[in-house]
Wavefront OBJ file of the C-alpha trace (Angstrom):
o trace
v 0.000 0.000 0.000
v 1.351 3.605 -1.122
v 0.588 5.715 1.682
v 1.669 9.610 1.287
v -0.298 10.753 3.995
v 1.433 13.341 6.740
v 0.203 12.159 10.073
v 2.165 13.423 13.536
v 4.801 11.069 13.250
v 6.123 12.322 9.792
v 9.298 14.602 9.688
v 8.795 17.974 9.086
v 11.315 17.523 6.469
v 9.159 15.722 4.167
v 7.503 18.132 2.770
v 5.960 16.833 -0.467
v 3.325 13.802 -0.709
v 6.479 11.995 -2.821
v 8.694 12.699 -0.014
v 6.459 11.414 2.225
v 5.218 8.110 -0.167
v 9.213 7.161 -0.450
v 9.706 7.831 3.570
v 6.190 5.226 4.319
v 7.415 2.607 2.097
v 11.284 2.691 2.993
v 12.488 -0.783 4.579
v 14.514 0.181 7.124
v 16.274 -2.664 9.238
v 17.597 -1.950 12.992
v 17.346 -0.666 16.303
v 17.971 2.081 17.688
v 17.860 5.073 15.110
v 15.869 3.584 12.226
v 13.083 6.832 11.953
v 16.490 8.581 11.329
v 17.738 6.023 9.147
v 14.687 5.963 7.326
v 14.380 9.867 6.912
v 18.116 9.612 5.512
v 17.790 7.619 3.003
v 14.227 8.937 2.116
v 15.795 12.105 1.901
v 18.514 10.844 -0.387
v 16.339 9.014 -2.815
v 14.422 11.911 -3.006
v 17.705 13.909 -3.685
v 19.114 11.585 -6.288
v 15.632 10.750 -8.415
v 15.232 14.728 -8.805
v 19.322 14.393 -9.665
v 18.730 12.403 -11.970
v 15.532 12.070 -13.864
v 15.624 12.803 -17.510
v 12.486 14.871 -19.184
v 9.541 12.306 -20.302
v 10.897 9.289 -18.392
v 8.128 7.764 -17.275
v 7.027 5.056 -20.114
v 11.159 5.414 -21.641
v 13.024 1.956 -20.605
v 16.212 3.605 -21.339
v 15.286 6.527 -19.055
v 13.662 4.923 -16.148
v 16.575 2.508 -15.966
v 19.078 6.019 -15.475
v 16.747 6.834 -11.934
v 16.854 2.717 -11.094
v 21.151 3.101 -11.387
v 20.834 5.773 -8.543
v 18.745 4.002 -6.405
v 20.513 0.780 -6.887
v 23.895 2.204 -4.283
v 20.918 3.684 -1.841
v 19.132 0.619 -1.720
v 21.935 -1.725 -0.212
v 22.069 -3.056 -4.423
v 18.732 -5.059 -3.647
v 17.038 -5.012 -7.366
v 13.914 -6.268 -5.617
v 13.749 -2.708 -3.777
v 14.815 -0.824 -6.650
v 11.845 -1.641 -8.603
v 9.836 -1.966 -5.770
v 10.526 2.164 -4.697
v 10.704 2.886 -8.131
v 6.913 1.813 -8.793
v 6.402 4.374 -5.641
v 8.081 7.063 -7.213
v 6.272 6.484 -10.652
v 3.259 7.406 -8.685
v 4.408 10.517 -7.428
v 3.394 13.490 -10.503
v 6.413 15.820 -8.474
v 8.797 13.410 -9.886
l 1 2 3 4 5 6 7 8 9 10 11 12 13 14 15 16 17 18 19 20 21 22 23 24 25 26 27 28 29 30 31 32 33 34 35 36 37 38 39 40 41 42 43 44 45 46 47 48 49 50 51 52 53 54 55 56 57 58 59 60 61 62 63 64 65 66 67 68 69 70 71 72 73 74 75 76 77 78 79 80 81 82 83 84 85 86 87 88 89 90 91 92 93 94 95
């Protein structure tokens, strides 16, 4: 489930529904420190899909597979989660 919601628990730096959708739907492993690991690396895939996405890409192989390459080093190389946040951030019009 894609949930972009902002509820009392959500960072006040997520500030846009895609911000938030990546952040909800992060898999974050640990103790201690996960929120923060979680708003880290939802910060950083926000940082490198706006990096890195090319005009038109949704629909383009060739140009959804450029945003998948720099998500592939955030996401521990898991091509499971790759395409798994990338469907997420397909969903997301600010993207």
């Amino acid at each position: 489930m894609v949930q972009s919601g902002q509820s009392e628990n959500t960072p006040k730096e997520l500030k846009t529904p895609g911000m938030r959708a990546v952040y909800n739907n992060l898999k974050v492993s640990g103790g201690l420190g996960v929120a923060d690991s979680r708003l880290t690396l939802a910060l950083s895939v926000d940082e490198a899909v706006r990096r890195v996405r090319p005009d038109d890409w949704r629909g383009h192989q060739a140009k959804e597979n450029e945003i998948k390459r720099a998500l592939l080093p955030l996401l521990a190389n898991d091509h499971e989660e790759v395409e798994r946040i990338f469907l997420i951030i397909r969903q997301q019009g600010e993207y």
